[in-house]
VEXTOR-711332 format. One record per atom (N, C-alpha, C): residue number from 1; residue in one letter; atom name; x, y, z. Coordinates in nm, 3 decimals. Layout:
N
<node NUM 'A' 'CA' <X Y Z>>
...
END
This chain:
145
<node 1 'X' 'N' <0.083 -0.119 0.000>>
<node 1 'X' 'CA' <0.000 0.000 0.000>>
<node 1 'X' 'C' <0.087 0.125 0.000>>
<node 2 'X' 'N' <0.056 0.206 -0.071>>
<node 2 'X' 'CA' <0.132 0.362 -0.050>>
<node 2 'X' 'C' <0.151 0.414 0.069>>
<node 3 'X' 'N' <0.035 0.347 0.166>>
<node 3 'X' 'CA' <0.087 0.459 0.322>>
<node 3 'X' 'C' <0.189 0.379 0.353>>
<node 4 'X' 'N' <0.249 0.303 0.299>>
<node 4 'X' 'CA' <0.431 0.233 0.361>>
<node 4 'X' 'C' <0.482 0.304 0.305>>
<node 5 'X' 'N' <0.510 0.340 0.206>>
<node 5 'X' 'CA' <0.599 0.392 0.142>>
<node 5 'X' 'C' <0.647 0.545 0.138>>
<node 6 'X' 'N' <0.725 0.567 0.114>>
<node 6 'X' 'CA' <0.846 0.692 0.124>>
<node 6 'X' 'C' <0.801 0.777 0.005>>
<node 7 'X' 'N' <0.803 0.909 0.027>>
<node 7 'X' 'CA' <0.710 0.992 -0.041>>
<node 7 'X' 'C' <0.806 1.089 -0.079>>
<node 8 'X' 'N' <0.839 1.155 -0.175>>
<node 8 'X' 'CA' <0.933 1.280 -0.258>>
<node 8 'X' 'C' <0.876 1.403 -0.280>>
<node 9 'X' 'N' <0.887 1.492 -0.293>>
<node 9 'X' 'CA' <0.876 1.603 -0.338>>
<node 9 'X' 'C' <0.946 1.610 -0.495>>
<node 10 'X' 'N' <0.851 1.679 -0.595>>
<node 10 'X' 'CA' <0.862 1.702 -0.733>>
<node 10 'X' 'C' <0.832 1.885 -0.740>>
<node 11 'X' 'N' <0.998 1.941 -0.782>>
<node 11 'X' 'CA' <0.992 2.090 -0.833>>
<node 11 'X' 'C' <0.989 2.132 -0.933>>
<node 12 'X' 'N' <0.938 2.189 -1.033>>
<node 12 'X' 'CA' <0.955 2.203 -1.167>>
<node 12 'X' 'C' <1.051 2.330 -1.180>>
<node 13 'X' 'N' <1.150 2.337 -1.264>>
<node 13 'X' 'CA' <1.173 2.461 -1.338>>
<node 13 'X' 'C' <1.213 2.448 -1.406>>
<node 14 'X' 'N' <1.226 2.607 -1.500>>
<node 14 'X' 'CA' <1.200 2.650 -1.668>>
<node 14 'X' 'C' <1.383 2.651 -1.667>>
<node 15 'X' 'N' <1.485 2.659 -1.571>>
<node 15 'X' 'CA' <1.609 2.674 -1.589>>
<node 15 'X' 'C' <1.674 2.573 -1.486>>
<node 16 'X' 'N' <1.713 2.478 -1.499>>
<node 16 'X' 'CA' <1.763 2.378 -1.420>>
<node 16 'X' 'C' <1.903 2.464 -1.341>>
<node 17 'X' 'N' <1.971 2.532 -1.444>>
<node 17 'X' 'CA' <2.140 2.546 -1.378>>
<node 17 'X' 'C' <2.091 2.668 -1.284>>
<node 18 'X' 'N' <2.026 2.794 -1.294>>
<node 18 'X' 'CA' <1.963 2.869 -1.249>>
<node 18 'X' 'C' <1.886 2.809 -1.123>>
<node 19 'X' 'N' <1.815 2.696 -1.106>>
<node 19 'X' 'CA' <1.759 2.686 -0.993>>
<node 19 'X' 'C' <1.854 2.602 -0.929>>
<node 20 'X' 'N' <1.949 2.503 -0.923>>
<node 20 'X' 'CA' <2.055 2.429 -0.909>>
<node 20 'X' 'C' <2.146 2.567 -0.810>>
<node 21 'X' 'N' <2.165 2.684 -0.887>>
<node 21 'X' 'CA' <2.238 2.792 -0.787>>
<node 21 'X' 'C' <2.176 2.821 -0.665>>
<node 22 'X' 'N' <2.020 2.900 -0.703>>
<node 22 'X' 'CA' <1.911 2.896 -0.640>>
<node 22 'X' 'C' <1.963 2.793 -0.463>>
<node 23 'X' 'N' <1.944 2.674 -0.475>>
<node 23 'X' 'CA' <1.926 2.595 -0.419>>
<node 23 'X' 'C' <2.015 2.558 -0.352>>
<node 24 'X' 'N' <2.156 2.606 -0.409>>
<node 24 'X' 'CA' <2.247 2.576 -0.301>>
<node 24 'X' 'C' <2.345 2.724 -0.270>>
<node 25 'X' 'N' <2.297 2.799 -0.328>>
<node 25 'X' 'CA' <2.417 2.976 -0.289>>
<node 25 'X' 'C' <2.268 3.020 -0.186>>
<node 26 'X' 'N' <2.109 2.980 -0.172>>
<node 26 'X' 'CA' <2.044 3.033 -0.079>>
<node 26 'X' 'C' <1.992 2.929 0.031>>
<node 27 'X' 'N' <1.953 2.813 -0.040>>
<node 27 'X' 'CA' <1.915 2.705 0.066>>
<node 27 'X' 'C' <2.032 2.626 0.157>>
<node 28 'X' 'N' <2.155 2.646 0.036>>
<node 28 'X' 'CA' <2.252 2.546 0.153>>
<node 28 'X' 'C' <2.240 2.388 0.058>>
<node 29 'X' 'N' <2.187 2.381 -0.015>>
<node 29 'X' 'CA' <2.176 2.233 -0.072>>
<node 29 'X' 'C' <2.219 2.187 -0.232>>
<node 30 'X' 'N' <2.293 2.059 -0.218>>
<node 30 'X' 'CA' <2.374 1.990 -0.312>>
<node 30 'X' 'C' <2.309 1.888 -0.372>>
<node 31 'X' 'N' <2.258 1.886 -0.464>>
<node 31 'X' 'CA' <2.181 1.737 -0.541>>
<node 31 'X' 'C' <2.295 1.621 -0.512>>
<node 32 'X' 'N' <2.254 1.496 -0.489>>
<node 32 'X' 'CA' <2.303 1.433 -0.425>>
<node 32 'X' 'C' <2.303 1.299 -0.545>>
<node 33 'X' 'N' <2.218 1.376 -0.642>>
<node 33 'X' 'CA' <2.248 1.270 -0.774>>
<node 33 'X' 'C' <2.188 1.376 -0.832>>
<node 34 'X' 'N' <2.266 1.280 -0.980>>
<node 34 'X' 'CA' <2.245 1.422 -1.146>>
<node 34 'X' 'C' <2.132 1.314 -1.169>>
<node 35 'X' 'N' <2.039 1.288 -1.242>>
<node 35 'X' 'CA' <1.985 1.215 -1.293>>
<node 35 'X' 'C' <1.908 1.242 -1.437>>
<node 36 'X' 'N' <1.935 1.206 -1.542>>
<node 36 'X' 'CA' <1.836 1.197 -1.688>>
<node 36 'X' 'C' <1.716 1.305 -1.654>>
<node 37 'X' 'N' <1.600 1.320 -1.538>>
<node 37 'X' 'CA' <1.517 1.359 -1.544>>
<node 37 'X' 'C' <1.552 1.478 -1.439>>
<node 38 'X' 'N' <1.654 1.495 -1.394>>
<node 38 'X' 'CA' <1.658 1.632 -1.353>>
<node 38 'X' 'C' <1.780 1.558 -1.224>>
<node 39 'X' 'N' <1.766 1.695 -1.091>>
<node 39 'X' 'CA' <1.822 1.714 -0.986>>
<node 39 'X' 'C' <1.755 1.645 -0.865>>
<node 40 'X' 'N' <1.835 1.524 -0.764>>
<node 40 'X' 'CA' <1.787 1.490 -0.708>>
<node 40 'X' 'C' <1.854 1.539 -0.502>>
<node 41 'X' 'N' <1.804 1.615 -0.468>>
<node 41 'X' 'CA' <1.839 1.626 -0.322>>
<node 41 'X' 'C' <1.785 1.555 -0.266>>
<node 42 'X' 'N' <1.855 1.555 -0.105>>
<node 42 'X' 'CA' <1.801 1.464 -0.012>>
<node 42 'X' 'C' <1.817 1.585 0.155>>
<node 43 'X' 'N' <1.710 1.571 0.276>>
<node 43 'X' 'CA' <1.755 1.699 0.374>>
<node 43 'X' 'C' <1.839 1.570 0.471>>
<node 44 'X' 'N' <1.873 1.625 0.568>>
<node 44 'X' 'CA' <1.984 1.543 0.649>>
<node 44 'X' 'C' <1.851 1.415 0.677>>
<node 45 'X' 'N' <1.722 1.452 0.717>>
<node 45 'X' 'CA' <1.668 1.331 0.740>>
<node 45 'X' 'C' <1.632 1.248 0.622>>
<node 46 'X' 'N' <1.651 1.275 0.531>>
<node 46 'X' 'CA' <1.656 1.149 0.428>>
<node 46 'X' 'C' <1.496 1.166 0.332>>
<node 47 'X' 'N' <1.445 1.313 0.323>>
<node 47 'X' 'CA' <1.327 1.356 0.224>>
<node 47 'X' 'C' <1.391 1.394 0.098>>
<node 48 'X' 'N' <1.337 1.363 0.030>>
<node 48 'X' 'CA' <1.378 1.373 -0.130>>
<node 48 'X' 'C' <1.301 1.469 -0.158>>
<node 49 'X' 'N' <1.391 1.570 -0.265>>
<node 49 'X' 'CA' <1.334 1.615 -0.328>>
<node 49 'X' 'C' <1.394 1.661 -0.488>>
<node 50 'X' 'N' <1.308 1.620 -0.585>>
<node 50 'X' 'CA' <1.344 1.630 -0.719>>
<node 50 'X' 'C' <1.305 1.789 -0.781>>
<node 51 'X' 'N' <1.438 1.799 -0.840>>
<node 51 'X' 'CA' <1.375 1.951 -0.931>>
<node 51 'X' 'C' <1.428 1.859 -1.045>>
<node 52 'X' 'N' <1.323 1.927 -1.177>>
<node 52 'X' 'CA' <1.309 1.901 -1.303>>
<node 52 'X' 'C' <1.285 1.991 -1.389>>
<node 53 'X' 'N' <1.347 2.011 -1.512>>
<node 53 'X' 'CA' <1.314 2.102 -1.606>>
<node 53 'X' 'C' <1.194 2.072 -1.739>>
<node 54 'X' 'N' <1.117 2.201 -1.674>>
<node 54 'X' 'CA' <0.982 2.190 -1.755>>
<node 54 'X' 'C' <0.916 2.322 -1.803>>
<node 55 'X' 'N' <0.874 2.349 -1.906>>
<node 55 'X' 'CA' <0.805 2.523 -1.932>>
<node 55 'X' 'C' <0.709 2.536 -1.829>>
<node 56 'X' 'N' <0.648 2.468 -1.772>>
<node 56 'X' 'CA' <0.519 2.427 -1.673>>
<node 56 'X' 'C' <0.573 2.499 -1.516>>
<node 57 'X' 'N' <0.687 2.537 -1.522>>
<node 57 'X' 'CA' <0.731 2.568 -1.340>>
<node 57 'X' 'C' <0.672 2.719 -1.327>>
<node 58 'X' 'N' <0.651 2.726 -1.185>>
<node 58 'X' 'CA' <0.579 2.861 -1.143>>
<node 58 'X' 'C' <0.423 2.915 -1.178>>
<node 59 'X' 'N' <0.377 2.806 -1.234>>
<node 59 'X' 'CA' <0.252 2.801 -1.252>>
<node 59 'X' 'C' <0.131 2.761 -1.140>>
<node 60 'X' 'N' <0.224 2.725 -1.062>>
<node 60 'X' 'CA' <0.124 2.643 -0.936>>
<node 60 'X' 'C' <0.099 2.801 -0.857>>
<node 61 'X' 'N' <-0.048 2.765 -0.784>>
<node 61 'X' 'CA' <-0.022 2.929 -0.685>>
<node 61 'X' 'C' <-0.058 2.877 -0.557>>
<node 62 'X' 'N' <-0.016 2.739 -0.525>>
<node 62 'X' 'CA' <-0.043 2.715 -0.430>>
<node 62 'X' 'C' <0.103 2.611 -0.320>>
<node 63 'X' 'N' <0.156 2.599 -0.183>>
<node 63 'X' 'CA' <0.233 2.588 -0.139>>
<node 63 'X' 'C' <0.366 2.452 -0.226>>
<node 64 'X' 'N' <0.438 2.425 -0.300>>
<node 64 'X' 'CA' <0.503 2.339 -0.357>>
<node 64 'X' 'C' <0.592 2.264 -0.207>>
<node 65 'X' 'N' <0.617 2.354 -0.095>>
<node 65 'X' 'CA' <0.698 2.254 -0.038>>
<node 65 'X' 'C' <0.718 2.334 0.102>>
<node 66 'X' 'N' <0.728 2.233 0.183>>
<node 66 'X' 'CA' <0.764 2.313 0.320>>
<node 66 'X' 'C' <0.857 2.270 0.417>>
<node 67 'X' 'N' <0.940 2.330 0.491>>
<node 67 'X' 'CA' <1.039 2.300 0.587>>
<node 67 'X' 'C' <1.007 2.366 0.713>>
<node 68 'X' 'N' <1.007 2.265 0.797>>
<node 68 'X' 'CA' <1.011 2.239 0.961>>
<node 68 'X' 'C' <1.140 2.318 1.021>>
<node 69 'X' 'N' <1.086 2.400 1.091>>
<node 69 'X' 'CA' <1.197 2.463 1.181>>
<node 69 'X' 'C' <1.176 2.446 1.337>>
<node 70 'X' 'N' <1.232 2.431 1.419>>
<node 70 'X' 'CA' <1.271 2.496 1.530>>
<node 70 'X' 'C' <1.260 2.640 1.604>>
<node 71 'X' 'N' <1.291 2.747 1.481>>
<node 71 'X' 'CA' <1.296 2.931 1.525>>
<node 71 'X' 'C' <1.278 2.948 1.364>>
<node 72 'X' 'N' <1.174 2.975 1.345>>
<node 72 'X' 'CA' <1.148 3.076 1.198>>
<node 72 'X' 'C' <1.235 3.225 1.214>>
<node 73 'X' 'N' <1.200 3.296 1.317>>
<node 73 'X' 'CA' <1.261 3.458 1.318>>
<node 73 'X' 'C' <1.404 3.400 1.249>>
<node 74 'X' 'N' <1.439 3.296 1.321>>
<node 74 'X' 'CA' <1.612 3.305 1.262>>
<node 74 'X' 'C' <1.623 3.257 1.130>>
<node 75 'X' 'N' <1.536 3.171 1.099>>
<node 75 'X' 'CA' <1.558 3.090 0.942>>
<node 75 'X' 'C' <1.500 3.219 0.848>>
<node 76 'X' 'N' <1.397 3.308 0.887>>
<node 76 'X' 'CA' <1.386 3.445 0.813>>
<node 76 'X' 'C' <1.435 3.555 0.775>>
<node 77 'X' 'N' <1.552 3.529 0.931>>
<node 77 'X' 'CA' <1.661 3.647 0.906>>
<node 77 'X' 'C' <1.753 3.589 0.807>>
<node 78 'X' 'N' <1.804 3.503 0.818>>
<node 78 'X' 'CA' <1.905 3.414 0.785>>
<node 78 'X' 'C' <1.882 3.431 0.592>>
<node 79 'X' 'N' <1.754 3.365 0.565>>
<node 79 'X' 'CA' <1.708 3.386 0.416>>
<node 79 'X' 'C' <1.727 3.519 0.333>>
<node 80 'X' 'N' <1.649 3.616 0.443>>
<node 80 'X' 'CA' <1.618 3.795 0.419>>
<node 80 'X' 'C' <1.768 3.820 0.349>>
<node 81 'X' 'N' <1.896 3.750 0.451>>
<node 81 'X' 'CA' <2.056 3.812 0.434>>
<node 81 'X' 'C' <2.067 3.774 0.323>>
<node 82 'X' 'N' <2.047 3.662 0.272>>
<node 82 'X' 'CA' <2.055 3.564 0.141>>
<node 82 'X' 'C' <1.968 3.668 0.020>>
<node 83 'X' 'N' <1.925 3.758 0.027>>
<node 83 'X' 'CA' <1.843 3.798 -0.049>>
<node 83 'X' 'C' <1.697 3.783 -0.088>>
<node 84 'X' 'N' <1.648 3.670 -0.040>>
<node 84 'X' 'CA' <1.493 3.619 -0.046>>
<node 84 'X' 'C' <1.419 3.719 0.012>>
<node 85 'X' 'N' <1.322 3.739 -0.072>>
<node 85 'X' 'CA' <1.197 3.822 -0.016>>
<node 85 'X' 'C' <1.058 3.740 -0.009>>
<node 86 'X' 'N' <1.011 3.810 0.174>>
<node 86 'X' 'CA' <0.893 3.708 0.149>>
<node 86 'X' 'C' <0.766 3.751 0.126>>
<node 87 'X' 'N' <0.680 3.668 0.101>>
<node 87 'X' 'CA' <0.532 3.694 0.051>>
<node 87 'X' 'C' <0.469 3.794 0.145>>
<node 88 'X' 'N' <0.396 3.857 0.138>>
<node 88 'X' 'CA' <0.265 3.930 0.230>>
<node 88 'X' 'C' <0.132 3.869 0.238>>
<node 89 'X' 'N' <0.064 3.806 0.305>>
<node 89 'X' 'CA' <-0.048 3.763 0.280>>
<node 89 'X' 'C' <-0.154 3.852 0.366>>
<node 90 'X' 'N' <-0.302 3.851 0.305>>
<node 90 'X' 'CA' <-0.409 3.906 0.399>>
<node 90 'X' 'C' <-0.502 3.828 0.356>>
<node 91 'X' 'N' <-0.541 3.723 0.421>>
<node 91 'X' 'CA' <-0.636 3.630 0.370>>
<node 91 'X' 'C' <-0.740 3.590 0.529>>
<node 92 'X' 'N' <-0.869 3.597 0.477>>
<node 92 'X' 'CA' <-0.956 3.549 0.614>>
<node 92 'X' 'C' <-0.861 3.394 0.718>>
<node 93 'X' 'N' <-0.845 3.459 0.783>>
<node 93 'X' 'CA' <-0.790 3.359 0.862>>
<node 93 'X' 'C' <-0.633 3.373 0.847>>
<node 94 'X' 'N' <-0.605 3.430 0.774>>
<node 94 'X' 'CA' <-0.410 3.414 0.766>>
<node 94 'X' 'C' <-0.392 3.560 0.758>>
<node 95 'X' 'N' <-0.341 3.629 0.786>>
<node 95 'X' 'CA' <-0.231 3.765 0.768>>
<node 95 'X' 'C' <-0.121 3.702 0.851>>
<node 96 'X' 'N' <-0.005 3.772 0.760>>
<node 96 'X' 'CA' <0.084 3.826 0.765>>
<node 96 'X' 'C' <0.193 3.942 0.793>>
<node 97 'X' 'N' <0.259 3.927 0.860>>
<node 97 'X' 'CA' <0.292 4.050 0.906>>
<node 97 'X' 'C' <0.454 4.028 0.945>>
<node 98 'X' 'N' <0.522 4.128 0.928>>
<node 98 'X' 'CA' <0.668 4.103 0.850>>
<node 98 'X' 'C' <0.714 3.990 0.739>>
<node 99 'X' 'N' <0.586 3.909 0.741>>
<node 99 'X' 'CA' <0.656 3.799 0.628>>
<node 99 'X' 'C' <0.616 3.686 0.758>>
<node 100 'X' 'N' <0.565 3.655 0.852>>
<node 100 'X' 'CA' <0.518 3.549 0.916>>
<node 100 'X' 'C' <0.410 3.557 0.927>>
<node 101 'X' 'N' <0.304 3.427 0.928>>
<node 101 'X' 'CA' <0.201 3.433 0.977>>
<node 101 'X' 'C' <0.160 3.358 1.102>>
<node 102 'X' 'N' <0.115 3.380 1.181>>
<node 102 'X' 'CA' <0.076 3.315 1.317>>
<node 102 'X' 'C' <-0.055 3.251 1.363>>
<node 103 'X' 'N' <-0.046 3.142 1.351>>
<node 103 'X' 'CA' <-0.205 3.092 1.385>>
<node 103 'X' 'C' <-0.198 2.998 1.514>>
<node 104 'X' 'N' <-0.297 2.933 1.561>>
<node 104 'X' 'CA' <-0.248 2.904 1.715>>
<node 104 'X' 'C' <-0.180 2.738 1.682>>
<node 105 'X' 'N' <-0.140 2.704 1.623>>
<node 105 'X' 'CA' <-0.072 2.600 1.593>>
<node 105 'X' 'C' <0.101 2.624 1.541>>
<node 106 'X' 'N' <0.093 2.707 1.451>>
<node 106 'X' 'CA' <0.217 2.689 1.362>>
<node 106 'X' 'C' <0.237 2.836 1.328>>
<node 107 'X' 'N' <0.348 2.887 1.334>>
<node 107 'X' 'CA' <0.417 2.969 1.231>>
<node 107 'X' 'C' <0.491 2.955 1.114>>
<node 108 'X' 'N' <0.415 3.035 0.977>>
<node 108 'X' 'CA' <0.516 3.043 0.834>>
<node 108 'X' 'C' <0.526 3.113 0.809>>
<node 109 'X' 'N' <0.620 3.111 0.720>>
<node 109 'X' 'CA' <0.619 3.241 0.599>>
<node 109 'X' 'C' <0.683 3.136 0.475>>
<node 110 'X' 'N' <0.624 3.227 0.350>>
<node 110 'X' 'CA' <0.660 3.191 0.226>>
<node 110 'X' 'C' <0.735 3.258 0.148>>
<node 111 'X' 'N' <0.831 3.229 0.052>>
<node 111 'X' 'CA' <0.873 3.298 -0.074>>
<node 111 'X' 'C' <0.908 3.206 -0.154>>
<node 112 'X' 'N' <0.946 3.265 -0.282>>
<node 112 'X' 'CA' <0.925 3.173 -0.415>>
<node 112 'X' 'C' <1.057 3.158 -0.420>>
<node 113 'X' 'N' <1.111 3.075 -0.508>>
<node 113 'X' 'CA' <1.255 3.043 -0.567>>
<node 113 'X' 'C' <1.250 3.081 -0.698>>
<node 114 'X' 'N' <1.403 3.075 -0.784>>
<node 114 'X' 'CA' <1.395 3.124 -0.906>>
<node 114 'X' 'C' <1.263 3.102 -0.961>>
<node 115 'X' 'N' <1.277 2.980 -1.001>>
<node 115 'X' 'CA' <1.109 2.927 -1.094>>
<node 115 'X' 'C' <0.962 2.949 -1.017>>
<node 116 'X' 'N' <0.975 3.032 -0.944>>
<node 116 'X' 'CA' <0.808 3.082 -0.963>>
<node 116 'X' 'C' <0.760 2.936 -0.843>>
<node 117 'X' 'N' <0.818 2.827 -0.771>>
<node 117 'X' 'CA' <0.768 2.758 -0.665>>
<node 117 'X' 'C' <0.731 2.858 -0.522>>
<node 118 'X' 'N' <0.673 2.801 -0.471>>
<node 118 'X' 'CA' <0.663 2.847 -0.301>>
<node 118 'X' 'C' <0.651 2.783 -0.243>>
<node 119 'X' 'N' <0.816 2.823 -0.132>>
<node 119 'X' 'CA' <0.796 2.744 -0.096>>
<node 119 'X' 'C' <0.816 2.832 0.097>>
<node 120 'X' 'N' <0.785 2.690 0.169>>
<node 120 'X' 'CA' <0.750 2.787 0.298>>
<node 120 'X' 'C' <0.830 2.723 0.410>>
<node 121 'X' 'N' <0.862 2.798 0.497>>
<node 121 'X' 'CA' <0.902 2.822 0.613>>
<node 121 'X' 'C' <0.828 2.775 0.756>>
<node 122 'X' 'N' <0.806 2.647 0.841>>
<node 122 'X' 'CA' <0.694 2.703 0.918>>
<node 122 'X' 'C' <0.765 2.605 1.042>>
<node 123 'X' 'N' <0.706 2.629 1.154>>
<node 123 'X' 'CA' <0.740 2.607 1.302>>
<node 123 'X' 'C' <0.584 2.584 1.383>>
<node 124 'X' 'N' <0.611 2.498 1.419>>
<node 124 'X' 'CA' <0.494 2.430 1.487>>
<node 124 'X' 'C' <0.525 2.485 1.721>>
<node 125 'X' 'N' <0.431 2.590 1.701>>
<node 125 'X' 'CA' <0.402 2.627 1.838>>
<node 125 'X' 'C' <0.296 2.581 1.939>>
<node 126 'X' 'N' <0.213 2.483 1.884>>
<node 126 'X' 'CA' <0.142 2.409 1.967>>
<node 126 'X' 'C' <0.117 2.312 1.898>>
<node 127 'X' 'N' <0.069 2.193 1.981>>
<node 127 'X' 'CA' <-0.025 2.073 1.914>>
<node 127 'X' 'C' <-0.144 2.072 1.969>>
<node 128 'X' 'N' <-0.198 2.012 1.851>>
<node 128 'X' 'CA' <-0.348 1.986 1.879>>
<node 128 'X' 'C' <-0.417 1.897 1.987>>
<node 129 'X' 'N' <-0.468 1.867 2.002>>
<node 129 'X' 'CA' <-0.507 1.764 2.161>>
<node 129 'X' 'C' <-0.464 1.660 2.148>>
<node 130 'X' 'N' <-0.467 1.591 2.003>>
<node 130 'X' 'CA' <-0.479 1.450 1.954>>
<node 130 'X' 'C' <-0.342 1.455 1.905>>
<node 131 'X' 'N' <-0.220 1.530 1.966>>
<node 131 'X' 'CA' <-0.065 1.553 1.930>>
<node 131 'X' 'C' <-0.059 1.442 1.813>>
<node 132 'X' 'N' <-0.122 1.439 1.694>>
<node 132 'X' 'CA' <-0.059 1.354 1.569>>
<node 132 'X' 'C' <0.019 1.405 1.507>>
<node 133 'X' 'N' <0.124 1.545 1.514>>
<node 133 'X' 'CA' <0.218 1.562 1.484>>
<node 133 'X' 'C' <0.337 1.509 1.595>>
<node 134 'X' 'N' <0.385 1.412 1.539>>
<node 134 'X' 'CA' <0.516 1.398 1.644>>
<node 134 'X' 'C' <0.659 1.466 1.602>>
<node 135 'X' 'N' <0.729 1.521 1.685>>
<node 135 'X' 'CA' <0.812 1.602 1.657>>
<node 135 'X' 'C' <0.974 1.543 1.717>>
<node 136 'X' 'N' <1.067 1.514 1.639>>
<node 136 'X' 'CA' <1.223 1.445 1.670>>
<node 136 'X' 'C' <1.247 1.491 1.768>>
<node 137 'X' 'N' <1.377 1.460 1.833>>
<node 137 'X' 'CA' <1.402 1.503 1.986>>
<node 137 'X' 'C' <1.554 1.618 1.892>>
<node 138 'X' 'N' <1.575 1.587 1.816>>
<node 138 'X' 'CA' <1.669 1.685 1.706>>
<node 138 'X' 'C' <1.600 1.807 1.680>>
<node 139 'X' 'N' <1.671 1.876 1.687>>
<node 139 'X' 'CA' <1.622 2.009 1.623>>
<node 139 'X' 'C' <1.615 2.031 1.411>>
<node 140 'X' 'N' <1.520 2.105 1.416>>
<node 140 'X' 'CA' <1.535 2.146 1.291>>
<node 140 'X' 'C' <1.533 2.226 1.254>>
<node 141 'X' 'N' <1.661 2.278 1.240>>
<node 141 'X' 'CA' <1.719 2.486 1.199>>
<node 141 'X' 'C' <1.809 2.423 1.136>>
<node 142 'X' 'N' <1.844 2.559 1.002>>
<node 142 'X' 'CA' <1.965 2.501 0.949>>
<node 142 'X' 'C' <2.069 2.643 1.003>>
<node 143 'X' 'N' <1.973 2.693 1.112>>
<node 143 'X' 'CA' <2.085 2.844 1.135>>
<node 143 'X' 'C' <2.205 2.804 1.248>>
<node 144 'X' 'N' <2.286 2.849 1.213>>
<node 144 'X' 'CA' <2.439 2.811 1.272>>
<node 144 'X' 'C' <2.395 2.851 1.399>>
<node 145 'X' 'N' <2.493 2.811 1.520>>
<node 145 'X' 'CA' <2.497 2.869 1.641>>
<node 145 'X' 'C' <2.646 3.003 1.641>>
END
């Protein structure tokens, strides 16, 4: 059945070498194989994620991918230095404000990468009653001490 199995992330973009920079002069990350159908990364815990070149990237307007933090303020500052700018949102139920949004569960923020993805930022500040998010005893920041 699929709920055994190990699940990837698929990125599209219109410039492979361009998002390939993207991905490792702002995220910090090295494809870990070249492959025929594009770029394959992996994060220290072992999630895949494929970028591929396609005219089709940046077309989505909805979240392509998200990373678990520990301290957003710092993974925001940290990005901001890198040059990334983030989204503004004002949506019933979500605003934004400096580029985070706060709801009683989780904090994000979003911005796009070269190709027009979004992708987001978010930190989990409470659980729900039924704690079905379980969370590592590891931290997850990629900001230096």
């Amino acid at each position: 059945m699929l709920s055994q199995l190990e699940t990837y992330s698929v990125l599209p973009a219109q410039d492979l070498a361009r998002a390939r920079r993207f991905y490792k002069d702002v995220l910090g990350m090295e494809p870990v194989e070249e492959r025929m159908e594009g770029l394959l990364y992996r994060t220290p815990k072992g999630a895949a994620i494929m970028v591929y070149e396609t005219d089709n990237a940046g077309s989505a307007a909805n979240t392509a991918i998200g990373f678990d933090t520990d301290d957003i303020e710092a993974e925001v500052a940290v990005l901001r230095g890198l040059g990334v700018t983030f989204e503004e949102y004002d949506f019933p139920g979500l605003k934004t404000e400096n580029g985070i949004a706060t709801t009683n569960e989780d904090r994000a923020a979003w911005f796009k990468d070269t190709e027009g993805n979004i992708i987001c930022v978010s930190q989990t500040v409470a659980f729900g009653q039924s704690e079905a998010r379980e969370r590592s005893q590891s931290t997850n920041s990629t900001v230096s001490d």
